[in-house]
C-alpha positions in Angstrom: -5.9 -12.2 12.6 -7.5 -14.8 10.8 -10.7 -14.5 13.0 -11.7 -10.8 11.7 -12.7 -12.1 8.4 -14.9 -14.2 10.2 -17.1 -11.7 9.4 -16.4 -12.4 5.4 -16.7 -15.8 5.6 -20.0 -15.9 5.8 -20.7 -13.6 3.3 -18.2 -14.6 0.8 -17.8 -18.5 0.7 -19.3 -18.9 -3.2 -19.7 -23.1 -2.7 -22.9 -22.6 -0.8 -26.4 -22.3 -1.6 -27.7 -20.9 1.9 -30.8 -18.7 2.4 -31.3 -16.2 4.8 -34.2 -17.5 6.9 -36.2 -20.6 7.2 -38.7 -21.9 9.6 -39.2 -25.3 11.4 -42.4 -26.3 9.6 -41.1 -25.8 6.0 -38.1 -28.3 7.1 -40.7 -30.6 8.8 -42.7 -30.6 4.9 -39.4 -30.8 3.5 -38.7 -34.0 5.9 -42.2 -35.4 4.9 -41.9 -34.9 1.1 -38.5 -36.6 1.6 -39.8 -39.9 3.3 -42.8 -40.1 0.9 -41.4 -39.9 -2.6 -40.2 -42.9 -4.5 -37.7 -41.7 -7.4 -34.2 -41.1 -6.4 -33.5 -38.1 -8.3 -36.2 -36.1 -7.2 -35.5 -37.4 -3.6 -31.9 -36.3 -3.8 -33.2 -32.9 -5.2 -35.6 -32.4 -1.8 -32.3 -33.2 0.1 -30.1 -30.7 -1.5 -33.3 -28.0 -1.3 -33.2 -29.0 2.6 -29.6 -28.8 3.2 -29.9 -25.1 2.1 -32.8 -24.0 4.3 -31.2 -25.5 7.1 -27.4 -24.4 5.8 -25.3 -23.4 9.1 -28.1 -23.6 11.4 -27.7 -26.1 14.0 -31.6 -26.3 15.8 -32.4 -27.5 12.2 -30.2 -30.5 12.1 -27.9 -28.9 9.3 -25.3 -31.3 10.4 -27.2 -35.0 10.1 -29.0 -33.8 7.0 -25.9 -32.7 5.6 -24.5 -36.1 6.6 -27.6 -37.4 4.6 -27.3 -35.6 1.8 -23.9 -36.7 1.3 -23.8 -40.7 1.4 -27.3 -40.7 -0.6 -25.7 -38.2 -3.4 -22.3 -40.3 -3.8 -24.8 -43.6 -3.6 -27.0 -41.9 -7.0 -23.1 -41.3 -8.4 -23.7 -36.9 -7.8 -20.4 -36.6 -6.9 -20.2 -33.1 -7.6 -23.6 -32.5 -5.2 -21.8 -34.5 -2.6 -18.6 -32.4 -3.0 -20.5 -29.1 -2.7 -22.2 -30.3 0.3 -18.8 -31.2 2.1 -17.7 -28.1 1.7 -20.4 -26.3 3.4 -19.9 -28.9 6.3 -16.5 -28.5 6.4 -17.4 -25.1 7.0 -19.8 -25.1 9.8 -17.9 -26.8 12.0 -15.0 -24.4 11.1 -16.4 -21.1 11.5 -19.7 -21.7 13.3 -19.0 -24.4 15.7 -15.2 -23.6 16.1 -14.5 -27.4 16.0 -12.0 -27.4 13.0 -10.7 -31.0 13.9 -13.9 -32.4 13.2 -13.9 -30.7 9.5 -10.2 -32.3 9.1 -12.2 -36.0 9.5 -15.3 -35.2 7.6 -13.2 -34.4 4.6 -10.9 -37.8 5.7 -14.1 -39.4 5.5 -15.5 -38.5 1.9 -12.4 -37.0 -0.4 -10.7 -40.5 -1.6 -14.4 -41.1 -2.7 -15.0 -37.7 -4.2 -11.1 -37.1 -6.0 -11.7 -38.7 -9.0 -15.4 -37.8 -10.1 -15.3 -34.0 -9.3 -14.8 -31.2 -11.2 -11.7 -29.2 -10.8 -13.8 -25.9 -9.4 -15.1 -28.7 -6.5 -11.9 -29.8 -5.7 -10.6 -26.1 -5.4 -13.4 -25.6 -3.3 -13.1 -28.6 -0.9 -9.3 -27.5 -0.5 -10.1 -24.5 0.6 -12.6 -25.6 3.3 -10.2 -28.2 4.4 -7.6 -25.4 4.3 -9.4 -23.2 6.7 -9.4 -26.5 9.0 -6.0 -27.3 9.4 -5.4 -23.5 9.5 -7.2 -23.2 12.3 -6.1 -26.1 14.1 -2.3 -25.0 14.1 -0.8 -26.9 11.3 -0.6 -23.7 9.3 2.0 -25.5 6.6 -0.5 -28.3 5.9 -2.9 -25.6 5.5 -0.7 -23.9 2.8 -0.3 -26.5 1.1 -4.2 -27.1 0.7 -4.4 -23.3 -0.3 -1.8 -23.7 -3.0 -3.7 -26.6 -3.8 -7.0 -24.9 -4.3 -5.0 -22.3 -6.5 -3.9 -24.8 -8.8 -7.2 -26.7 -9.9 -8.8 -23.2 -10.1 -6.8 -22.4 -12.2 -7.3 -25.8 -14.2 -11.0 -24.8 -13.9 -10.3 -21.5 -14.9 -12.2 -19.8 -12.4 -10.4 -16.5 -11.2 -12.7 -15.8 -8.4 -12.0 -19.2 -6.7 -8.0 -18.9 -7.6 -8.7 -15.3 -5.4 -10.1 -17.2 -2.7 -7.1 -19.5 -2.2 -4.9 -16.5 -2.9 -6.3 -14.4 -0.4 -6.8 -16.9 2.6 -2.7 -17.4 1.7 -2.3 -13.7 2.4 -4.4 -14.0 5.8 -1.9 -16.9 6.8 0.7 -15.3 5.8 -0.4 -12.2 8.2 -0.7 -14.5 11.4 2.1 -15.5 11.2 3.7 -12.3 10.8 4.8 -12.6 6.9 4.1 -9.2 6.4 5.4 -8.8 3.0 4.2 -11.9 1.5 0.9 -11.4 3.0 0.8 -8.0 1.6 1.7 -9.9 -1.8 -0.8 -12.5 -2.0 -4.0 -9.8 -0.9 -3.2 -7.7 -3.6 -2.9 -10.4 -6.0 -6.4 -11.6 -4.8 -7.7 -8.1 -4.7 -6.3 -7.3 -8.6 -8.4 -10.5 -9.5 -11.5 -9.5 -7.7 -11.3 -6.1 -9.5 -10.8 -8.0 -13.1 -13.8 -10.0 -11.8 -16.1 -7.0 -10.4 -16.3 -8.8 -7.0 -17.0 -5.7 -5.4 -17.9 -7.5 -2.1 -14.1 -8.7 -2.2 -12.4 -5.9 -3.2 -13.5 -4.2 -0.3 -12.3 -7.2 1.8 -9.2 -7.3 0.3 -8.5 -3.3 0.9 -9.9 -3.9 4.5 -7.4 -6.7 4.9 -4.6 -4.3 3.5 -6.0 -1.8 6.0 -5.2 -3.8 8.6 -1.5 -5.1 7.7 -1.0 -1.4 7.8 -2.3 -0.9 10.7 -0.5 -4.2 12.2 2.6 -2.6 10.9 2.4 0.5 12.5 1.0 2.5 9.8 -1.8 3.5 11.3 -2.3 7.3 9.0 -1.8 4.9 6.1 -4.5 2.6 7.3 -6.9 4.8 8.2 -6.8 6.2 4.3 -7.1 2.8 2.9 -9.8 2.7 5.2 -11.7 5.6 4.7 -12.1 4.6 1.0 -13.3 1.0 1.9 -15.7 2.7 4.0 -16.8 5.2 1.0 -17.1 1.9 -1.3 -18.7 -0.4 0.9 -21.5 2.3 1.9 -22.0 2.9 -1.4 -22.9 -0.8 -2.5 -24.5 -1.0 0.6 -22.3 -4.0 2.1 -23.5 -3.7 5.8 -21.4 -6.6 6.7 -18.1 -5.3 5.7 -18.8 -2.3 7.0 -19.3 -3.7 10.4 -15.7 -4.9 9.6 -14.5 -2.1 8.7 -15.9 -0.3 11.6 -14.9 -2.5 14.2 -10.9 -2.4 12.6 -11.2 1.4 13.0 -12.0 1.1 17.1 -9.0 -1.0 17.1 -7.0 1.3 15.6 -8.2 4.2 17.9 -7.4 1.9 21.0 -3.6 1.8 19.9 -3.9 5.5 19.5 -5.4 6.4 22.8 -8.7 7.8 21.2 -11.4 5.6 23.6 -14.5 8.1 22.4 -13.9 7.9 18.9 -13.3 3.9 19.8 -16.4 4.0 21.5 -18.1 6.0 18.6 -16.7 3.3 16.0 -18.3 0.5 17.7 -21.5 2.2 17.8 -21.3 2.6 14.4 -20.4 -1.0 13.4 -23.8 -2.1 15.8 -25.6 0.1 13.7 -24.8 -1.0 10.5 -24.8 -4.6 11.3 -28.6 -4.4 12.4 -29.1 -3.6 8.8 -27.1 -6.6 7.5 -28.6 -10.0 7.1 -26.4 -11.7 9.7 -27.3 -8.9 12.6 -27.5 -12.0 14.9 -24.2 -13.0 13.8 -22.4 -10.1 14.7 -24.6 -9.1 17.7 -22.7 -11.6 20.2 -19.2 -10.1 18.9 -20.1 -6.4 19.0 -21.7 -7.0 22.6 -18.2 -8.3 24.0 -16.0 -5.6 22.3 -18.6 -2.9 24.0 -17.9 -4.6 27.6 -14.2 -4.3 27.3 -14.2 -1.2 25.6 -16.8 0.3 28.5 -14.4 -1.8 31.2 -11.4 -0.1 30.2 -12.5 3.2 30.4 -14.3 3.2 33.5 -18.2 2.5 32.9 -18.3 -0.5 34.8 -22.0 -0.2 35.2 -22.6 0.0 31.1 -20.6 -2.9 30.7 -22.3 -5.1 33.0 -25.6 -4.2 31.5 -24.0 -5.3 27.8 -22.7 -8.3 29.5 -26.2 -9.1 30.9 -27.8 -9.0 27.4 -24.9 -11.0 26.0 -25.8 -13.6 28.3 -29.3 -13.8 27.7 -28.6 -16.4 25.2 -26.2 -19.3 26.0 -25.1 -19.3 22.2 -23.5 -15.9 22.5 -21.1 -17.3 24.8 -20.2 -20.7 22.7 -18.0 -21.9 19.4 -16.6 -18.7 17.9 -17.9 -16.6 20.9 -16.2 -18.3 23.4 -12.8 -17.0 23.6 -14.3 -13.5 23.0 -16.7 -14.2 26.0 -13.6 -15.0 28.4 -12.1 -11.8 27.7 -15.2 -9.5 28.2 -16.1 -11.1 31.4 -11.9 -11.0 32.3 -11.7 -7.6 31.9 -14.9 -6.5 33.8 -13.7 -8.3 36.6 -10.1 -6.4 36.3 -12.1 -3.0 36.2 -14.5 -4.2 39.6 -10.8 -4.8 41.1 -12.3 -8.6 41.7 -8.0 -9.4 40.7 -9.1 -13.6 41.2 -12.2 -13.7 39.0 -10.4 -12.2 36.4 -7.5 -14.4 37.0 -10.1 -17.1 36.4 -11.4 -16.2 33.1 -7.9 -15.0 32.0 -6.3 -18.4 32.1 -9.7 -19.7 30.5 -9.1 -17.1 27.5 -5.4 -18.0 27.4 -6.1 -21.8 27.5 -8.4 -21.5 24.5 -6.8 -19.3 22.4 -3.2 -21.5 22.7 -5.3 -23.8 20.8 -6.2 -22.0 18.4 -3.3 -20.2 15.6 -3.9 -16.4 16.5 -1.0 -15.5 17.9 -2.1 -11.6 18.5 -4.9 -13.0 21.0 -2.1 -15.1 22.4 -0.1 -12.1 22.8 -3.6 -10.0 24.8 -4.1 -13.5 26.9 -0.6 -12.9 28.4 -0.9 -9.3 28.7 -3.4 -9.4 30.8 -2.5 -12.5 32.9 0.6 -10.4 33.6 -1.7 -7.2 34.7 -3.7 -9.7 37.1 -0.3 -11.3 38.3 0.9 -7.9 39.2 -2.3 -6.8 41.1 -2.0 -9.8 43.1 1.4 -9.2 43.9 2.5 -12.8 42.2 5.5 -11.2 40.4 7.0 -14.5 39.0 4.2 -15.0 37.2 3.5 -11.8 36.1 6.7 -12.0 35.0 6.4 -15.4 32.9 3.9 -14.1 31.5 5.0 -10.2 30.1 8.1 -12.4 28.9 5.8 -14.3 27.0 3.5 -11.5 25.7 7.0 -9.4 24.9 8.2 -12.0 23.0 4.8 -12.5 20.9 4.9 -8.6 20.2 8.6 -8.9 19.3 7.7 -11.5 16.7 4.6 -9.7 15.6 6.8 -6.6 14.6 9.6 -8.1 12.8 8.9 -6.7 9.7 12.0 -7.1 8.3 14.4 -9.8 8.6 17.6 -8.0 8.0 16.9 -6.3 11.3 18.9 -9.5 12.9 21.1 -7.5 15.5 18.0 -6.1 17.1 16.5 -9.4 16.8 19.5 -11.3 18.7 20.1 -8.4 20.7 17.1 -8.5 22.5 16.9 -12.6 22.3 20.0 -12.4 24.3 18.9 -9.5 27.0 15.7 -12.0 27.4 17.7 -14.7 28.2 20.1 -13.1 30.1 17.7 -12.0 32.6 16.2 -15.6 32.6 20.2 -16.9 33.8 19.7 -14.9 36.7 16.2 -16.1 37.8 17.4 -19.7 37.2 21.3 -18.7 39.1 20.3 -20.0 42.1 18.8 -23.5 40.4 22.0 -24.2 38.7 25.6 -23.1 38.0 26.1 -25.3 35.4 22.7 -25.0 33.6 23.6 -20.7 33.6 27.0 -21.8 31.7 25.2 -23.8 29.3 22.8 -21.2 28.5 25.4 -19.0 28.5 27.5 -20.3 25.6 24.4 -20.9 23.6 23.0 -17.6 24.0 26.6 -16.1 23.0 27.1 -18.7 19.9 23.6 -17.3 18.6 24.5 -13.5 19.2 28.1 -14.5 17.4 26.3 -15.8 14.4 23.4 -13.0 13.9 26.5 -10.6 14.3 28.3 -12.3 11.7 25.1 -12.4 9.3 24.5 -8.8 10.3 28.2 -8.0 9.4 27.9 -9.8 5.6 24.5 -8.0 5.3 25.6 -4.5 6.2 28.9 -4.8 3.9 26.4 -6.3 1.0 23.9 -2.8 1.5 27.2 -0.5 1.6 28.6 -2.1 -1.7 25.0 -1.4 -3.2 24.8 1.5 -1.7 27.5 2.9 -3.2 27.3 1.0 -6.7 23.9 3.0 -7.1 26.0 6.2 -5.5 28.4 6.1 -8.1 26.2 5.2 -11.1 23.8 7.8 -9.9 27.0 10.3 -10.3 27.9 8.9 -13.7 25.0 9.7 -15.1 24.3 13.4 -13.1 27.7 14.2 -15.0 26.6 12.6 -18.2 24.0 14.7 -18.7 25.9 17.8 -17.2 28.3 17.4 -19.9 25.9 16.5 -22.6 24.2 20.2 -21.2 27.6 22.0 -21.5 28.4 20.6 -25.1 25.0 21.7 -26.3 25.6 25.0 -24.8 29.0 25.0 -26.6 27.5 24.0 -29.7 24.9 26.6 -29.3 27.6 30.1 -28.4 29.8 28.7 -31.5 26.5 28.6 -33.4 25.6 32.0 -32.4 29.3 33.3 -32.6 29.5 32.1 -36.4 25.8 33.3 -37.1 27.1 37.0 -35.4 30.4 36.8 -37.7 28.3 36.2 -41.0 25.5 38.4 -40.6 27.9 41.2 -39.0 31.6 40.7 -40.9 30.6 39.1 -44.3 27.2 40.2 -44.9 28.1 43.5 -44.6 31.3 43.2 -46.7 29.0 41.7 -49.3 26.6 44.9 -49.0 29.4 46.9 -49.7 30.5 45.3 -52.8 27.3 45.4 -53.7 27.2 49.5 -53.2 30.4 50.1 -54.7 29.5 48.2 -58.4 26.4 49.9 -58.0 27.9 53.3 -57.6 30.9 52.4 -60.3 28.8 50.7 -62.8 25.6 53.4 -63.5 25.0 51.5 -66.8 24.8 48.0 -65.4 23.0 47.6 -62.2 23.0 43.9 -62.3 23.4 42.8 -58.8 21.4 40.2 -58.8 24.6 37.5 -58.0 25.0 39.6 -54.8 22.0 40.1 -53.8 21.7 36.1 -54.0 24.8 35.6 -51.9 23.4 37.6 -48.9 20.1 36.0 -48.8 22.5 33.1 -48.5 24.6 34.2 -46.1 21.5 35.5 -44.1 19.7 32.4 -44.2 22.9 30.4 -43.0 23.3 32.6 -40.1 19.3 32.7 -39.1 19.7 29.0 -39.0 22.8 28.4 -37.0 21.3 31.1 -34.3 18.5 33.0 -34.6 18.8 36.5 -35.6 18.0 38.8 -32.6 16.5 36.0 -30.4 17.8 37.2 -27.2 15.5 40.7 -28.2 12.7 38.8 -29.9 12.0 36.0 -27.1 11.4 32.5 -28.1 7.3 33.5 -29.4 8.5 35.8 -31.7 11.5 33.9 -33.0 8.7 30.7 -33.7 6.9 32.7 -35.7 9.2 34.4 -38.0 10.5 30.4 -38.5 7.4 29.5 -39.5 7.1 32.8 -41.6 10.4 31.9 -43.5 9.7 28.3 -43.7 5.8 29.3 -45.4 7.9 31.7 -47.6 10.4 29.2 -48.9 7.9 26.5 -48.9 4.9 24.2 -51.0 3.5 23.5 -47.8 1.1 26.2 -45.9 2.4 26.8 -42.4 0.0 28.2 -39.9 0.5 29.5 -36.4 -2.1 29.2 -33.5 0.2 31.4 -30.7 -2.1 33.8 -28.7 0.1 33.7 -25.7 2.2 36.2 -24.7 4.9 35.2 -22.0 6.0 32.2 -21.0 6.9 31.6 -17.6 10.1 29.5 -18.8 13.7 29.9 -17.4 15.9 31.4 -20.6 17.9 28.9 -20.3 15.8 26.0 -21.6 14.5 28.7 -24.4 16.9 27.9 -27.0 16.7 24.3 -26.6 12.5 24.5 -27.2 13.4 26.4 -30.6 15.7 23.9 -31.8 13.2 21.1 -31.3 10.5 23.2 -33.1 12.8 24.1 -35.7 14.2 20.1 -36.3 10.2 19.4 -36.3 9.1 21.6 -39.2 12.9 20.8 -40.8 11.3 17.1 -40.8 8.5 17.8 -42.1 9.5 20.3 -44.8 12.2 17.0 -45.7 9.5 13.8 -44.9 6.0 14.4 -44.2 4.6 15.4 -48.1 2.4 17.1 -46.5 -0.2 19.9 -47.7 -0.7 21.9 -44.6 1.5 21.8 -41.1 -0.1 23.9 -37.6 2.4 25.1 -35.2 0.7 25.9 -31.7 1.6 26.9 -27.9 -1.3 26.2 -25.6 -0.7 27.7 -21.9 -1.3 24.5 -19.1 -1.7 25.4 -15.6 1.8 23.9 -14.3 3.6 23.7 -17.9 3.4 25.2 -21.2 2.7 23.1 -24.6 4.1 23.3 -28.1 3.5 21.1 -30.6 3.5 20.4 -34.5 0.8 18.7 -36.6 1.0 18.0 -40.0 -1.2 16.1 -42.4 1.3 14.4 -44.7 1.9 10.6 -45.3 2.6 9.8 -41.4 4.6 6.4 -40.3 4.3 3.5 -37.7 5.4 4.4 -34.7 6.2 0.4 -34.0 7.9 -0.2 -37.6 9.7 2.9 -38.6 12.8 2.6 -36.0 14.8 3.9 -38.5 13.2 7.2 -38.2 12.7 7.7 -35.2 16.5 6.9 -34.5 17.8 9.1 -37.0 20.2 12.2 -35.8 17.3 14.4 -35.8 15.3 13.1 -33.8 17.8 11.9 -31.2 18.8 15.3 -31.0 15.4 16.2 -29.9 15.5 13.5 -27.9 18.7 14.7 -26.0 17.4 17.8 -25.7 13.7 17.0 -24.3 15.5 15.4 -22.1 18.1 17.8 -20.7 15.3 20.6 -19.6 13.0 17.8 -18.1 10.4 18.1 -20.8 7.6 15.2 -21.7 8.0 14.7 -25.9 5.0 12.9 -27.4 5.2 11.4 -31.0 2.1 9.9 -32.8 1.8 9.3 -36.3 -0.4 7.4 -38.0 0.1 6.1 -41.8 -2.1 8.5 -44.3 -3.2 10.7 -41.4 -0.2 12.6 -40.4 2.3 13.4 -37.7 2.0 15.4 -34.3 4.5 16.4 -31.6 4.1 17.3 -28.6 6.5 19.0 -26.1 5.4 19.9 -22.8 7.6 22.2 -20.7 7.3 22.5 -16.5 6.8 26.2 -16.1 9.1 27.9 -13.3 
């Protein structure tokens, strides 16, 4: 997968110094100025300037003056010049030339020289490079190692964009070889930095890359929205490159689904954009071949030989990174003429290259369709051989997760067993051999399997029977409150019913016995008392006052009883709130003005219900001495406010507390409406 970011590397690769366009006779100047001038430093500053015009261009000699460049830098001791040079050598013959063996020996050649004079941000860079080349050339562990490398003395350097780089290439590693999950990992990793960074170029690369694991994964709704807002981005900043990218992963996407117009509409599109990016000649070749097999599949044979004529109007469309792409345009043109031997020609030619190569999905479409031509030509062996292979590619593509080992062994040991009965007739004793080992493997994947299902049960029903714990927790905390709460209203009922109104007779009876002495005064004090008490264990009336009208006779008593001058902001009228979580908002309004009547010294305190679309919101601002919120543990932990707590909690509502010292207090309690 490695290959469709290709298209990044061109754009991305921050080591380089390249222009855009040059022309022969300001490199023949260049050359000329060169050979004339005396001093070394200037000379070795017209070398650098030359490497760039020329950088990646191969009519212009980029190689030998690169070459050049290089021994005359480390001769004048510019080790760093030298290094940066490397790199971009180490690049072409990666990702322009496709020779990735030959950047393994030019950096052989110059690092033991350059190591020790560098700066860290060099040596990141020339890890990299020579990452990409043993990447590419199979030994995908070497290359991680040069990756984690790179990471390292970035970091040393303390350059987060290169650290990104060496992060991200990780993650495309990781994806070819079917990683999944650490690939998703490391490109999010590497896309976090770009965005701390501003890269916008690579965040979009990074969400495209993300895109695509989705995609690879089966996800293809999910990859299409993660898409669709790379697209958005990328158009916005005007990144004609990536959008090409972008583009091009969406045809492949509608292929898997069946959808050839909107495939054929998606490619289109990426030709479009791409004329208006720098590299249009770049991605011309590539688009070109994905039209002729998109075209040859769906039965325009005559519009795919006319794309394939244009491709080959230039020989360079059809060498380095081309090639492989080249085989498998003209392969599948051949399949759609029926001409079953030419395309058996240029299949094994696409197969042969790509086996050299690490890209195991190609590997996977070079067996396909040698399996397809196989068929057609009635060879059934080797269509055979090769759907087994193919099959087997796909299988490991897909394995997502490695605790699906049954299926894994399962269908390792079907494989097999149909390759004992091609072989049955070659040898008896071979089949028994096989055999065995094909049963040994299937009896220790089963016995993995078995210790890995009875590990997710016991979890499972750890978390099952933790989950219950707490769901009767909190039931039982919700029946005790509502205990609490009937006693509450019970004794409130008996006071204000049994005793207040005993103490109001008394209280007529001396009044009517003693006509000289009137003094009740002692009475009268004892059933404000007894009121009081029984409005603040329950509310008097609130089951016929509502919860709005209870608040604001609590904040009327309170601004009777009180220094401090309570004010009320209520204009709503009804509360879409079950009458069950009701009593529970009172008593958390009620502990909040109890704490700041006790607490807050404060002059003034606002009380105020604000109607949200999906919740309602009460809350309590004062403008006394306030706390810290990080320092005063002590208050917030005290029984009060744990019982607000508790309660907040039991009907599901969000509390907010902020306080600041000198400023005052506010609380917030939002409720979710019914």
């Amino acid at each position: 997968m490695r290959f469709v970011f290709i298209y990044f590397l061109l754009f991305t690769y921050t080591f380089t110094f390249a222009q855009n366009t040059t022309h022969q006779s300001k490199v023949d100047a260049l050359k000329a100025q060169i050979k004339s001038e005396k001093n070394n430093g200037e000379k070795l500053k017209l070398l650098d300037s030359l490497t760039n015009i020329t950088y990646h261009k191969t009519a212009l000699g980029f190689d030998s003056i690169s070459r050049t460049t290089i021994d005359y830098a480390i001769q004048l001791d510019s080790f760093n010049l030298a290094s940066r040079t490397t790199q971009n050598l180490i690049n072409y013959y990666n990702n322009v030339l496709g020779q990735p063996k030959e950047g393994i020996i030019i950096f052989n050649t110059y690092y033991n020289t350059l190591k020790n004079h560098i700066t860290d941000r060099n040596l990141a860079g020339i890890y990299i490079d020579v990452g990409d080349s043993f990447y590419f050339d199979k030994e995908v562990d070497t290359a991680m190692s040069y990756y984690k490398k790179a990471k390292i003395y970035a970091e040393k350097a303390g350059n987060e964009r290169v650290k990104a780089f060496a992060v991200l290439y990780q993650g495309y590693a990781y994806t070819d070889e079917g990683e999944f999950v650490k690939a998703s990992q490391h490109i999010q990793e590497a896309s976090k930095i770009f965005v701390a960074v501003k890269d916008t170029f690579n965040i979009i690369a990074s969400k495209n890359m993300l895109s695509i694991l989705y995609s690879t994964n089966g996800f293809i709704n999910q990859a299409k929205k993660e898409r669709d807002e790379t697209i958005a981005l990328a158009e916005l900043s005007k990144n004609y490159g990536l959008l090409t990218s972008l583009y091009s992963n969406a045809a492949a996407d509608n292929n898997k689904q069946g959808l050839q117009k909107e495939r054929l509409k998606n490619l289109h599109k990426a030709i479009a954009v791409s004329e208006k990016s720098n590299n249009a000649a770049y991605f011309r070749p590539i688009h070109l071949q994905s039209l002729i097999i998109a075209y040859a599949e769906n039965d325009s044979i005559a519009k795919a030989k006319s794309y394939l004529n244009t491709l080959r109007q230039d020989t360079k469309n059809m060498e380095g990174i081309y090639e492989s792409k080249y085989y498998k345009a003209c392969g599948y043109l051949a399949f759609a003429e029926k001409d079953y031997n030419t395309a058996l020609i240029w299949g094994l030619k696409y197969l042969d290259l790509v086996r050299a190569s690490n890209h195991m999905e190609n590997i996977e479409v070079g067996e396909s369709f040698l399996a397809k031509v196989y068929e057609e030509l009635k060879e059934y062996n080797y269509a055979y051989s090769h759907l087994k292979a193919a099959k087997k590619i796909e299988d490991s593509l897909k394995s997502v997760q490695k605790n699906n080992a049954l299926s894994y062994y399962q269908t390792l040991y079907e494989t097999n067993k149909r390759d004992q009965k091609i072989k049955e007739q070659n040898s008896e004793i071979k089949l028994l051999d096989e055999q065995n080992h094909r049963k040994a493997q299937l009896l220790w994947g089963s016995i993995i399997l078995l210790i890995a299902l009875f590990s997710i049960i016991y979890l499972w029903r750890s978390r099952q029977y933790s989950q219950k714990s707490v769901q009767l927790q909190k039931a039982f905390a919700q029946d005790l409150i509502h205990s609490i709460e009937n006693e509450r209203k019970r004794i409130s009922s008996e006071l204000h019913d049994s005793v207040g109104q005993s103490l109001l007779l008394i209280k007529n009876k001396i009044f009517l016995e003693n006509k000289d002495n009137t003094d009740t005064s002692l009475v009268d004090g004892a059933i404000d008392e007894v009121r009081t008490i029984s409005q603040q264990l329950h509310p008097f009336q609130f089951e016929k006052l509502g919860l709005i009208n209870s608040i604001k006779n609590t904040i009327e008593n309170f601004q009777k009883n009180s220094n401090i001058f309570y004010s009320e902001d209520i204009e709503i009228e009804v509360l879409n709130i079950s009458k069950d979580k009701e009593i529970f908002i009172y008593r958390m309004l009620q502990e909040c003005l109890n704490n700041v009547e006790k607490h807050s010294e404060a002059k003034a305190c606002a009380v105020s219900i604000e109607n949200l679309k999906d919740a309602v919101l009460f809350q309590v601002k004062d403008n006394g001495i306030g706390f810290d919120v990080t320092e005063n543990t002590k208050l917030l932990n005290s029984l009060g406010m744990k019982t607000i707590k508790e309660r907040a909690r039991l009907i599901g509502a969000q509390l907010s507390i902020n306080s600041v010292k000198g400023k005052g207090t506010t609380i917030q309690i939002k409720v979710q409406k019914n």
